[in-house]
Chimera marker file (.cmm) of the C-alpha trace (Angstrom):
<marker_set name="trace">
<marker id="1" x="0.000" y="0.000" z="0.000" r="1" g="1" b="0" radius="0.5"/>
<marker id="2" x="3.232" y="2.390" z="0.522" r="1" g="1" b="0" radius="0.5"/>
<marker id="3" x="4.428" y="1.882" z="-2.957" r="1" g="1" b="0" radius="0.5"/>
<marker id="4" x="0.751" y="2.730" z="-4.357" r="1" g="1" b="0" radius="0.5"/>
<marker id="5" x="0.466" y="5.890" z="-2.287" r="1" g="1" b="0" radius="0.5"/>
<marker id="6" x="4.677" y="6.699" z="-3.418" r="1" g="1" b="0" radius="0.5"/>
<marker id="7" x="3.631" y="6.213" z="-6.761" r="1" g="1" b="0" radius="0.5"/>
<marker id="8" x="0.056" y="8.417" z="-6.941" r="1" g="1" b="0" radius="0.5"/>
<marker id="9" x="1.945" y="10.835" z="-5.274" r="1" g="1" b="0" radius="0.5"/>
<marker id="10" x="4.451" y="11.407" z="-7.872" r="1" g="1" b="0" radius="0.5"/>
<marker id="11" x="1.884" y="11.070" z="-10.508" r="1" g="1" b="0" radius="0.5"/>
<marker id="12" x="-0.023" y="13.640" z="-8.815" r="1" g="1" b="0" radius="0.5"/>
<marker id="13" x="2.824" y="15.939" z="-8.763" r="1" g="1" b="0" radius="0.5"/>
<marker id="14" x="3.876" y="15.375" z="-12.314" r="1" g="1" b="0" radius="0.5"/>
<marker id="15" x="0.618" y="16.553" z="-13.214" r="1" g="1" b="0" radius="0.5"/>
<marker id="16" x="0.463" y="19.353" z="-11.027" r="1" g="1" b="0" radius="0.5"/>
<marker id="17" x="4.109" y="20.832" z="-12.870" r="1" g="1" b="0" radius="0.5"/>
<marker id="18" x="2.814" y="20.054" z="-16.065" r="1" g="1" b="0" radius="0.5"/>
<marker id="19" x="-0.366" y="21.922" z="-15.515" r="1" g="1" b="0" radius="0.5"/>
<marker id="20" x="1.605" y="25.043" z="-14.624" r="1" g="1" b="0" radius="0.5"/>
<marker id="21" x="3.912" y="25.232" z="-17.650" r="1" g="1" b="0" radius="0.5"/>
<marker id="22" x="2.725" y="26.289" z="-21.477" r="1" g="1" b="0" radius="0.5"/>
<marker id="23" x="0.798" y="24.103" z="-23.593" r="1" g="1" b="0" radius="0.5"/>
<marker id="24" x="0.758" y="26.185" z="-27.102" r="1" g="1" b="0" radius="0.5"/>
<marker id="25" x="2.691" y="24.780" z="-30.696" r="1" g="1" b="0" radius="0.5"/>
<marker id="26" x="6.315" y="25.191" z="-29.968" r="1" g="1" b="0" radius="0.5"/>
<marker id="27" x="7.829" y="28.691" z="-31.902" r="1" g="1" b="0" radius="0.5"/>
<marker id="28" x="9.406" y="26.281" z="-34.583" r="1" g="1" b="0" radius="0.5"/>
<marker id="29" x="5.562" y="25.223" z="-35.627" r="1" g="1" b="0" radius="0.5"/>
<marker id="30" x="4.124" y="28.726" z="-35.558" r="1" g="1" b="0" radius="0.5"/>
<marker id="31" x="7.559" y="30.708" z="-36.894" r="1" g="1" b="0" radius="0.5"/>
<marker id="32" x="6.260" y="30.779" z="-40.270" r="1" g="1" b="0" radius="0.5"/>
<marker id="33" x="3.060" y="32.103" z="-39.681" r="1" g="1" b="0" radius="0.5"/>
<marker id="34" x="4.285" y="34.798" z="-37.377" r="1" g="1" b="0" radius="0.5"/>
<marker id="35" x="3.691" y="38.065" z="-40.186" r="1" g="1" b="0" radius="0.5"/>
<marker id="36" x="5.906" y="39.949" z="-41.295" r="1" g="1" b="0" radius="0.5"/>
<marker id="37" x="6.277" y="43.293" z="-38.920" r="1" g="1" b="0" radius="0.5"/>
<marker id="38" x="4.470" y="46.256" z="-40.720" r="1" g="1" b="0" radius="0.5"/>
<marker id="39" x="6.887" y="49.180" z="-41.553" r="1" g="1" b="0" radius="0.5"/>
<marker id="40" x="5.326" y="51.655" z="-39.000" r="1" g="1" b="0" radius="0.5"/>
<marker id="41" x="5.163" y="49.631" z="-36.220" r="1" g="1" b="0" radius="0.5"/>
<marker id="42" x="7.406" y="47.662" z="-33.171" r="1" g="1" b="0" radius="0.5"/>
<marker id="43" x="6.914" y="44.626" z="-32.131" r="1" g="1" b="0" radius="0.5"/>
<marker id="44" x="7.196" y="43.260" z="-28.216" r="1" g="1" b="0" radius="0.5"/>
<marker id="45" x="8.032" y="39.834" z="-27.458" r="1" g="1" b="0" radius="0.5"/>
<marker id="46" x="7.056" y="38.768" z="-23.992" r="1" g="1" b="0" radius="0.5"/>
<marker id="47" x="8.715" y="35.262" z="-22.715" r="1" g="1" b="0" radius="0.5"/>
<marker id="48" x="9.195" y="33.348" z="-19.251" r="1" g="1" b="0" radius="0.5"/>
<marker id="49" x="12.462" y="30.437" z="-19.243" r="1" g="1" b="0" radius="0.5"/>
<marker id="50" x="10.473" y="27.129" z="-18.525" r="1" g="1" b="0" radius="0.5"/>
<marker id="51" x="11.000" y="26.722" z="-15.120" r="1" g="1" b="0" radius="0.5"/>
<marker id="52" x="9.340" y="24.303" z="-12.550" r="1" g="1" b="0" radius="0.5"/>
<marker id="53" x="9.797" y="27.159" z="-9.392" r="1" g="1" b="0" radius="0.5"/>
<marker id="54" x="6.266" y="29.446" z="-9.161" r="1" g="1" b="0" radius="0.5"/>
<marker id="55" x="4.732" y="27.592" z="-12.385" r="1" g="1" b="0" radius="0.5"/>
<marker id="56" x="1.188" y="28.300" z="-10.722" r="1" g="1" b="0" radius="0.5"/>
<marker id="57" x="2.072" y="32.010" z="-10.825" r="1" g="1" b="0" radius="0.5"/>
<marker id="58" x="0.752" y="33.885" z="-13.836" r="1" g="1" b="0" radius="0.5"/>
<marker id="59" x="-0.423" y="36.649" z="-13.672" r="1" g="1" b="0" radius="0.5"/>
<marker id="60" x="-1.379" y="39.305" z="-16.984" r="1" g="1" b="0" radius="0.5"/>
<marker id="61" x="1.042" y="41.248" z="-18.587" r="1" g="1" b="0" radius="0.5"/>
<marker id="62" x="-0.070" y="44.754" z="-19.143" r="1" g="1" b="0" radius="0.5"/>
<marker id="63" x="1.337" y="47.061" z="-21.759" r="1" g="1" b="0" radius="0.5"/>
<marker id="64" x="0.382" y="50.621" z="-20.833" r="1" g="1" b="0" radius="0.5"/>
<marker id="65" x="-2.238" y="49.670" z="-18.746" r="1" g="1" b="0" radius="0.5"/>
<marker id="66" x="-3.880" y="46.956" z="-21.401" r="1" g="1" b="0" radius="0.5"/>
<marker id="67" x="-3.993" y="43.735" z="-20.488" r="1" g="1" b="0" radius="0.5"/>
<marker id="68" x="-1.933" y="41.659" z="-23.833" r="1" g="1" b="0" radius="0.5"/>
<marker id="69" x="-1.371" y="38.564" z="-21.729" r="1" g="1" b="0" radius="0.5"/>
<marker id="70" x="0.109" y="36.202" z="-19.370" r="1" g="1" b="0" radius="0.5"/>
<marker id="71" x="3.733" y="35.507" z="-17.602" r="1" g="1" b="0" radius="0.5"/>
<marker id="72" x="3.331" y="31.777" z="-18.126" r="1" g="1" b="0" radius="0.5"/>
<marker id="73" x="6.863" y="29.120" z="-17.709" r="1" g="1" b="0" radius="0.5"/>
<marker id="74" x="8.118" y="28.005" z="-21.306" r="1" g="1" b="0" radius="0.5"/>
<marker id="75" x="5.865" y="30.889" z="-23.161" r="1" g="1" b="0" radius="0.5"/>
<marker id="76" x="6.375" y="33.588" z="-25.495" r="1" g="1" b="0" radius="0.5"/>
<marker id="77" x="3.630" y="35.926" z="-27.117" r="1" g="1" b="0" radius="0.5"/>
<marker id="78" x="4.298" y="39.092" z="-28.711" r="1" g="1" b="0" radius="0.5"/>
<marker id="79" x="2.267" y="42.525" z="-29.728" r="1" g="1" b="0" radius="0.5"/>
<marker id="80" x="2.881" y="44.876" z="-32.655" r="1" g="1" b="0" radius="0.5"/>
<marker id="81" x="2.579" y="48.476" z="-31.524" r="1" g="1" b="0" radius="0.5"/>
<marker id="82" x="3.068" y="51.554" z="-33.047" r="1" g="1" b="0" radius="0.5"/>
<marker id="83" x="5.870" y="53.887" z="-31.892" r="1" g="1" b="0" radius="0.5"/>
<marker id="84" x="5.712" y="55.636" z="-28.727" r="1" g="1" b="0" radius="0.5"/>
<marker id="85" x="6.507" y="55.323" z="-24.842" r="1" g="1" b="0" radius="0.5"/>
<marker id="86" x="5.465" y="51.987" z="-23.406" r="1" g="1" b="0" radius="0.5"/>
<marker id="87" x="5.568" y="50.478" z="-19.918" r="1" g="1" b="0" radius="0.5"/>
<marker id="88" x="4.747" y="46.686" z="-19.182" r="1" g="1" b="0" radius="0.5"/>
<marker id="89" x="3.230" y="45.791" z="-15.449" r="1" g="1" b="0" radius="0.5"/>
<marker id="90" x="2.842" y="42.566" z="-13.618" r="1" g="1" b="0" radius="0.5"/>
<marker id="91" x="1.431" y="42.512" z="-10.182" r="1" g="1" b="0" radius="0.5"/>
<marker id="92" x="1.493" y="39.928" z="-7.758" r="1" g="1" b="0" radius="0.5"/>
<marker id="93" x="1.730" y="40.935" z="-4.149" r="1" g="1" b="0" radius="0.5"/>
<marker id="94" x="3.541" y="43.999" z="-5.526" r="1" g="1" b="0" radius="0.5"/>
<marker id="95" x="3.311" y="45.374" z="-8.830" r="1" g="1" b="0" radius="0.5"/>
<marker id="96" x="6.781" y="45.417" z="-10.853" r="1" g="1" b="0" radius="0.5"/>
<marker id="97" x="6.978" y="47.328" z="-14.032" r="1" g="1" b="0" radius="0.5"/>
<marker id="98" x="9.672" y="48.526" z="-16.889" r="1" g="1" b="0" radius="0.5"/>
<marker id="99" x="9.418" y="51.253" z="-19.200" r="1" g="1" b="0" radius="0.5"/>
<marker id="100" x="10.645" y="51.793" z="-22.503" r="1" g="1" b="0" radius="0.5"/>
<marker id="101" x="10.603" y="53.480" z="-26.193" r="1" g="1" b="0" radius="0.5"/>
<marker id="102" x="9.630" y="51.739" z="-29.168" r="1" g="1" b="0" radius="0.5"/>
<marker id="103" x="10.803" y="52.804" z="-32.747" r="1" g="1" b="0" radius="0.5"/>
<marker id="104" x="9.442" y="51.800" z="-35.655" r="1" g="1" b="0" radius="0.5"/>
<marker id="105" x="11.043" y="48.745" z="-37.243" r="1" g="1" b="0" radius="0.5"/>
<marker id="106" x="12.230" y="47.928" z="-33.591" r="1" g="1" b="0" radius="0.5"/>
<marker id="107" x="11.735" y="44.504" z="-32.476" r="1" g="1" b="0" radius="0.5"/>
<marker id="108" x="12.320" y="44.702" z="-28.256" r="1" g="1" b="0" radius="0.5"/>
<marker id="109" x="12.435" y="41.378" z="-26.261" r="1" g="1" b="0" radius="0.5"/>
<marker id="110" x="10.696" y="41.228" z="-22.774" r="1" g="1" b="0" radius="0.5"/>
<marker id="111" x="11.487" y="38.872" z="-20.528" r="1" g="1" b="0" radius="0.5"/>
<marker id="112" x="9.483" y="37.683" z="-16.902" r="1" g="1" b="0" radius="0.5"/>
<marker id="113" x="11.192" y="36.246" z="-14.585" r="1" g="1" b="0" radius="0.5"/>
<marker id="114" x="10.064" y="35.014" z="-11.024" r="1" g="1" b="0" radius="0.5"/>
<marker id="115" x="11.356" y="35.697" z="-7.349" r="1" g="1" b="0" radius="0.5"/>
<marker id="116" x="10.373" y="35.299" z="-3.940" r="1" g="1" b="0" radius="0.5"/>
<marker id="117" x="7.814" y="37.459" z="-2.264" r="1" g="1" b="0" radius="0.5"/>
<marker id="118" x="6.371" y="37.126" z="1.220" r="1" g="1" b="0" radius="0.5"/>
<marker id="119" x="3.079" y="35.372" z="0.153" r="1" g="1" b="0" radius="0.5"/>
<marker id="120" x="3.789" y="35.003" z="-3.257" r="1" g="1" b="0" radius="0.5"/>
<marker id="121" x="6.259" y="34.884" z="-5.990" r="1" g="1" b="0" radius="0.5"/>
<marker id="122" x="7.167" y="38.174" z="-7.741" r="1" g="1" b="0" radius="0.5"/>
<marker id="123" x="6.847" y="38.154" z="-11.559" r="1" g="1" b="0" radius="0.5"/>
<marker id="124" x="9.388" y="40.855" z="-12.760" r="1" g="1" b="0" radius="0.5"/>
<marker id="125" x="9.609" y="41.956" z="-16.041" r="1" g="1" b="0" radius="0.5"/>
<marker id="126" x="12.561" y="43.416" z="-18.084" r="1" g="1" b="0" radius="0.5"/>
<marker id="127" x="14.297" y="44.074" z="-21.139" r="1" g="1" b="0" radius="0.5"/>
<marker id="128" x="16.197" y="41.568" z="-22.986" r="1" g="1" b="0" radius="0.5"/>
<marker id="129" x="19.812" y="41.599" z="-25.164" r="1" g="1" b="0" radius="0.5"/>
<marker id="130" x="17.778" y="41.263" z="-28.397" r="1" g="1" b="0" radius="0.5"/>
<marker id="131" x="21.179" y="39.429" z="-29.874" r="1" g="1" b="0" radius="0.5"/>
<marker id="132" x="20.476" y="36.254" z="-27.271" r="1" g="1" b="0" radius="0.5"/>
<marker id="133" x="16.788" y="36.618" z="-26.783" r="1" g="1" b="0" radius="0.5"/>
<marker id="134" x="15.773" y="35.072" z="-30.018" r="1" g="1" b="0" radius="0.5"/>
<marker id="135" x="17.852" y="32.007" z="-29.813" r="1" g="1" b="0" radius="0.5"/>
<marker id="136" x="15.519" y="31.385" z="-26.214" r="1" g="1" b="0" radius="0.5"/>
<marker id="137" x="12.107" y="32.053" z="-27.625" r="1" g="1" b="0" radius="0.5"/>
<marker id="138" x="12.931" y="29.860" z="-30.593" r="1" g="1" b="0" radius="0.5"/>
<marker id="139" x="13.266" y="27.137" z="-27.794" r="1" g="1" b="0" radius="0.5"/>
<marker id="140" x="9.395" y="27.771" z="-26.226" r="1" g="1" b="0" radius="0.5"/>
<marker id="141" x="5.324" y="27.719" z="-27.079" r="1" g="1" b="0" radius="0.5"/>
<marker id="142" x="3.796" y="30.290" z="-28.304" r="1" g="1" b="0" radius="0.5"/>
<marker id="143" x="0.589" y="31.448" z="-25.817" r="1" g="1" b="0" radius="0.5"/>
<marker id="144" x="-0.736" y="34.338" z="-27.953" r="1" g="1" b="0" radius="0.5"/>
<marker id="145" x="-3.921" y="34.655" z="-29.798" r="1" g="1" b="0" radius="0.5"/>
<marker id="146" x="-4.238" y="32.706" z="-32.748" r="1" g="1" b="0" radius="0.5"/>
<marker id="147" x="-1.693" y="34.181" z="-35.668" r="1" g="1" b="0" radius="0.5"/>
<marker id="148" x="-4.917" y="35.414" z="-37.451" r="1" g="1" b="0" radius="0.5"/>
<marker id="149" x="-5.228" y="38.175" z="-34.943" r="1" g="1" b="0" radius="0.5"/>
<marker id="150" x="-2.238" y="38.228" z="-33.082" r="1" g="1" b="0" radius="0.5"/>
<marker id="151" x="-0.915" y="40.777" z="-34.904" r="1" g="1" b="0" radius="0.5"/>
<marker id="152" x="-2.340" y="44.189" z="-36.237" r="1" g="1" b="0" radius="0.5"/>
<link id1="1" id2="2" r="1" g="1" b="0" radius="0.2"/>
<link id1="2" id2="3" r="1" g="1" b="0" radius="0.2"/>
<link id1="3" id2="4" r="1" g="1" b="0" radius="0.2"/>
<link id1="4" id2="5" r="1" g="1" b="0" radius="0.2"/>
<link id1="5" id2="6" r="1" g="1" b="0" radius="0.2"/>
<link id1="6" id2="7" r="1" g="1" b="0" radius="0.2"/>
<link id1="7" id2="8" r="1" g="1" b="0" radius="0.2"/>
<link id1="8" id2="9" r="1" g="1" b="0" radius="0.2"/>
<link id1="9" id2="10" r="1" g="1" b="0" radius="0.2"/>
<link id1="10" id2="11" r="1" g="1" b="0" radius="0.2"/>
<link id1="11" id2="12" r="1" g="1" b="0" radius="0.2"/>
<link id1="12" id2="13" r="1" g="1" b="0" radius="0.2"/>
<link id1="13" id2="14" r="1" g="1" b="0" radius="0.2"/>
<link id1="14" id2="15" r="1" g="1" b="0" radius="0.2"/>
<link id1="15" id2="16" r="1" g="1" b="0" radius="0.2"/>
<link id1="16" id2="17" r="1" g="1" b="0" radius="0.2"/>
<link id1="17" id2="18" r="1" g="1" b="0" radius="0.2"/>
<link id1="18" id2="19" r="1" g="1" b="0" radius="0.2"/>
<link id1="19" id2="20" r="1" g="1" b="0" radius="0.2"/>
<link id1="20" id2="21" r="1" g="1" b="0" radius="0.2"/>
<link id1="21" id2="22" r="1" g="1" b="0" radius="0.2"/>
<link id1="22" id2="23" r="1" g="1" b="0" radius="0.2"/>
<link id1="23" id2="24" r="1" g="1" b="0" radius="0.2"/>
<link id1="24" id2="25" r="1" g="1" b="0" radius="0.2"/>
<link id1="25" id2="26" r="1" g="1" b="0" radius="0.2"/>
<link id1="26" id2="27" r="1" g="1" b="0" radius="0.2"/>
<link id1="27" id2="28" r="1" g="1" b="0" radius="0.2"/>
<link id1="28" id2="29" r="1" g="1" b="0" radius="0.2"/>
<link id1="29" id2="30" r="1" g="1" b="0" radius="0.2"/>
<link id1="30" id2="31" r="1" g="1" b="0" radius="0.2"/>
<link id1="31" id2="32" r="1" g="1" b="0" radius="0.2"/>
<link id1="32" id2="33" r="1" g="1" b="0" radius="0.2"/>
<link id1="33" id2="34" r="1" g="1" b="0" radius="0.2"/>
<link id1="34" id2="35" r="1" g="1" b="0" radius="0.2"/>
<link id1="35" id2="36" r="1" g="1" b="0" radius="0.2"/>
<link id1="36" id2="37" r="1" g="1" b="0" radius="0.2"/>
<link id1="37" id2="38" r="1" g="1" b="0" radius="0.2"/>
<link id1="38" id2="39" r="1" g="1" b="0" radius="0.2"/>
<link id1="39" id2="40" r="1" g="1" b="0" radius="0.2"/>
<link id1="40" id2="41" r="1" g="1" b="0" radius="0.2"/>
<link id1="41" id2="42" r="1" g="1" b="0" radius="0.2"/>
<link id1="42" id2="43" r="1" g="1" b="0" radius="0.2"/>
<link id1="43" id2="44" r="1" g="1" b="0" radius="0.2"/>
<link id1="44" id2="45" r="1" g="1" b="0" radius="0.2"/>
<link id1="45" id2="46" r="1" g="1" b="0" radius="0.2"/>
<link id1="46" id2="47" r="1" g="1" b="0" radius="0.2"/>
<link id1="47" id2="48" r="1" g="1" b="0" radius="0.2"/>
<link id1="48" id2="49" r="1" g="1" b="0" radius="0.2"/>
<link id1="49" id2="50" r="1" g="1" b="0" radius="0.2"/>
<link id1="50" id2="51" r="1" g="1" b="0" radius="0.2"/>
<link id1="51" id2="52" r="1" g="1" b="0" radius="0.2"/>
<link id1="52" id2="53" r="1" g="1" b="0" radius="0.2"/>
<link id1="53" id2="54" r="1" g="1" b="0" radius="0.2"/>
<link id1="54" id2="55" r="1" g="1" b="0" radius="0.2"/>
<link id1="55" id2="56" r="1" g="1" b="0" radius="0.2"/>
<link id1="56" id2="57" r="1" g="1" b="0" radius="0.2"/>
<link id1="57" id2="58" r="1" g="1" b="0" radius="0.2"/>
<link id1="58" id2="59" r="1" g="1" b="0" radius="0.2"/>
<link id1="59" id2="60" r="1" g="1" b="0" radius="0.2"/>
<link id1="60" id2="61" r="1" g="1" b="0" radius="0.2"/>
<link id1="61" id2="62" r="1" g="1" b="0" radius="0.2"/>
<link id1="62" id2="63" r="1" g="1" b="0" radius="0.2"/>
<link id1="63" id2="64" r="1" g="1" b="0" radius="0.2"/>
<link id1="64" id2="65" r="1" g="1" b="0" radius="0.2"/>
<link id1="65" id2="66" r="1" g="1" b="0" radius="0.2"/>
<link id1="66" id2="67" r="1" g="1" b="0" radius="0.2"/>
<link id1="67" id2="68" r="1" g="1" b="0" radius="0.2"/>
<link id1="68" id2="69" r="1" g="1" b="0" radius="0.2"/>
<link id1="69" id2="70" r="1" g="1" b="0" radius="0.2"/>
<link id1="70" id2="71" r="1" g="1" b="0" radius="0.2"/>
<link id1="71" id2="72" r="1" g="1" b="0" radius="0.2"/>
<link id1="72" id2="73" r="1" g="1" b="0" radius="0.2"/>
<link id1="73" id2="74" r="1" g="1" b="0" radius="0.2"/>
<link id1="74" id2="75" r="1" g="1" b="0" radius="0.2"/>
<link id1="75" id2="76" r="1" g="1" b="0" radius="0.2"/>
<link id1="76" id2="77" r="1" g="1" b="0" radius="0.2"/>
<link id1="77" id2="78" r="1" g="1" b="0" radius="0.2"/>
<link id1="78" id2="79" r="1" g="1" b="0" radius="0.2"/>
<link id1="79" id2="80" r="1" g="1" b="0" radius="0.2"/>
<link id1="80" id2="81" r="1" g="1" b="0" radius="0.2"/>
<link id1="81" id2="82" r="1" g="1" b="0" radius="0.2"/>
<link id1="82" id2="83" r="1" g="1" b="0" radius="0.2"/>
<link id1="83" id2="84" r="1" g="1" b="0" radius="0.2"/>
<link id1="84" id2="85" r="1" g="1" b="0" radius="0.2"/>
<link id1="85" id2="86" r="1" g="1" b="0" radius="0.2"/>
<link id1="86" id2="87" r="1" g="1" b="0" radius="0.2"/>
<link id1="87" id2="88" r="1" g="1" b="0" radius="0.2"/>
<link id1="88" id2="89" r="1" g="1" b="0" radius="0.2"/>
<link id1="89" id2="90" r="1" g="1" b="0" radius="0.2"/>
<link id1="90" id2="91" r="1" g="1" b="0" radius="0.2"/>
<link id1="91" id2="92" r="1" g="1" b="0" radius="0.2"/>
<link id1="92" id2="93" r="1" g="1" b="0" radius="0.2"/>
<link id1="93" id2="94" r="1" g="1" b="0" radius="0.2"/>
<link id1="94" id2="95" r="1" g="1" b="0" radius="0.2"/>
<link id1="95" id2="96" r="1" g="1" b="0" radius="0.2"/>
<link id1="96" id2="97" r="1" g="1" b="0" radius="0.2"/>
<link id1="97" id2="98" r="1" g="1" b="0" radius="0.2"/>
<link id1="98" id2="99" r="1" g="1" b="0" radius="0.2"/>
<link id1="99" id2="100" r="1" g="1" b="0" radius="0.2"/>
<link id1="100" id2="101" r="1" g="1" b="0" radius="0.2"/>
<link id1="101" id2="102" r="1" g="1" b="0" radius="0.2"/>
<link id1="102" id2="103" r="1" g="1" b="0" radius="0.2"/>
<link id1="103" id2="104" r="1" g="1" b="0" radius="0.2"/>
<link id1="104" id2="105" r="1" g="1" b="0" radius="0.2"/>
<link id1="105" id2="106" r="1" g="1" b="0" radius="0.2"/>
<link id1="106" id2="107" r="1" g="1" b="0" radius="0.2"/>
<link id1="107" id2="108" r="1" g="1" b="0" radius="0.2"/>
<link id1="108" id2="109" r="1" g="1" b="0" radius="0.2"/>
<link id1="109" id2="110" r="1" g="1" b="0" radius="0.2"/>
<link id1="110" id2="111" r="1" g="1" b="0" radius="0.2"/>
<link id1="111" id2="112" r="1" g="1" b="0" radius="0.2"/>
<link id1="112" id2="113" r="1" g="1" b="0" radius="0.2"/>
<link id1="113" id2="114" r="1" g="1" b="0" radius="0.2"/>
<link id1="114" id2="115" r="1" g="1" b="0" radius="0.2"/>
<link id1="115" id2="116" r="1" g="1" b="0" radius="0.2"/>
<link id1="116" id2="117" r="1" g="1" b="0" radius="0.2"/>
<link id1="117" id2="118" r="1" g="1" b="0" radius="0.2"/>
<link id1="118" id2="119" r="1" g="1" b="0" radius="0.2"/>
<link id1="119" id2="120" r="1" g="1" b="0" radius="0.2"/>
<link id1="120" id2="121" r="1" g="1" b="0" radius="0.2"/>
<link id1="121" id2="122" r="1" g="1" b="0" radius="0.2"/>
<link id1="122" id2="123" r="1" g="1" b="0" radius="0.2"/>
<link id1="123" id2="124" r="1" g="1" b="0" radius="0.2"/>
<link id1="124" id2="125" r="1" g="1" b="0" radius="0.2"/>
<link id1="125" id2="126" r="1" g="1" b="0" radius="0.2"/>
<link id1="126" id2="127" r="1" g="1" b="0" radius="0.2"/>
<link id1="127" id2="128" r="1" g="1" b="0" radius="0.2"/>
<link id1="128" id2="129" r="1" g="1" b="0" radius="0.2"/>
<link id1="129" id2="130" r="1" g="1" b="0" radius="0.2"/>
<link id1="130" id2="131" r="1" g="1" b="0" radius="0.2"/>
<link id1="131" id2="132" r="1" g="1" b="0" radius="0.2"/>
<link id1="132" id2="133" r="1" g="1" b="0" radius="0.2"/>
<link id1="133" id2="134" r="1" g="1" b="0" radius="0.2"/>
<link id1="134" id2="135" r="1" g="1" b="0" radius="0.2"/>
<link id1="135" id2="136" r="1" g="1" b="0" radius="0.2"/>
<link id1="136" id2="137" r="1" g="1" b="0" radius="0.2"/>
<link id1="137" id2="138" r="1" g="1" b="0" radius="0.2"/>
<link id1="138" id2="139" r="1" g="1" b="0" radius="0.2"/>
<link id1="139" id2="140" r="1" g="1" b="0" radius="0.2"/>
<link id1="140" id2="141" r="1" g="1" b="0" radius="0.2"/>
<link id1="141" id2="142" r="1" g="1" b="0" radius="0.2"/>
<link id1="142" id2="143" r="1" g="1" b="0" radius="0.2"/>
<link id1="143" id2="144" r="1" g="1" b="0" radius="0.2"/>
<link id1="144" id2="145" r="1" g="1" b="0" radius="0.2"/>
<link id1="145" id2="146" r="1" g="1" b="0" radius="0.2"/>
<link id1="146" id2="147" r="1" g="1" b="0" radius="0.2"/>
<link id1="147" id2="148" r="1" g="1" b="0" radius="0.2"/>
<link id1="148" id2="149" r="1" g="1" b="0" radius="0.2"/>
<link id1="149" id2="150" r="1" g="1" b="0" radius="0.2"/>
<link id1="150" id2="151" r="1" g="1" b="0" radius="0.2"/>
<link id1="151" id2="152" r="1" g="1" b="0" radius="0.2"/>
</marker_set>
């Protein structure tokens, strides 16, 4: 009866981590449909590293106050905005935010990454080395909206 309780146990946790992490198409199977980015406008990627610590945490991802998604382990998404001044938000127990300019034709990389809180983990976002950045999102799921309206 030990062995049958060891064994639902671990089951049950197994499925309790995979629940947590992304379930999309991985990039590879959605990098062709991904548009091409539309002279007057920048395009935000938002990713998390697929990670087994806080996989129950995520929480939306605001850009300027609009919700455009969620911090979730082994995701990317991204938005195509026009130019201008743009800060992305994720609250928790605290809210943790970055701000930033986007040019046209500029392609900025966001990453969310978790930390300890008191009751909670943090979800902080920041700004990625756009050289390196790539190479990881290529490696993750895509959690956006469905490549027919996931961009503008």
């Amino acid at each position: 009866m030990n062995k049958l309780f060891q064994t639902l146990l671990i089951s049950a946790g197994a499925a309790l981590l995979a629940a947590g992490c992304a379930s999309g198409p991985q990039y590879k199977e959605v990098a062709s449909s991904i548009p091409t980015l539309a002279p007057d406008y920048g395009r935000v990627y938002f990713f998390r590293s697929d990670s087994f610590g806080g996989a129950a945490i995520q929480p939306e991802i605001k850009l300027n106050d609009k919700v455009v998604g969620r911090s979730v382990p082994g995701g990317f998404f991204f938005v195509d905005e026009m130019p201008g001044e743009y800060t992305v938000s994720t609250s928790t127990e605290v809210k943790r935010d970055i701000k930033f300019t986007l040019h046209a034709g500029d392609t900025k990389y966001v990453r969310t990454t978790v930390s300890m809180g008191l009751l909670v983990g943090h979800i902080t976002p920041t700004l990625d080395d756009p050289e390196t950045a790539p190479r990881e999102v290529e490696q993750l799921k895509y959690t956006g909206a469905p490549m027919a309206t996931a961009a503008k």
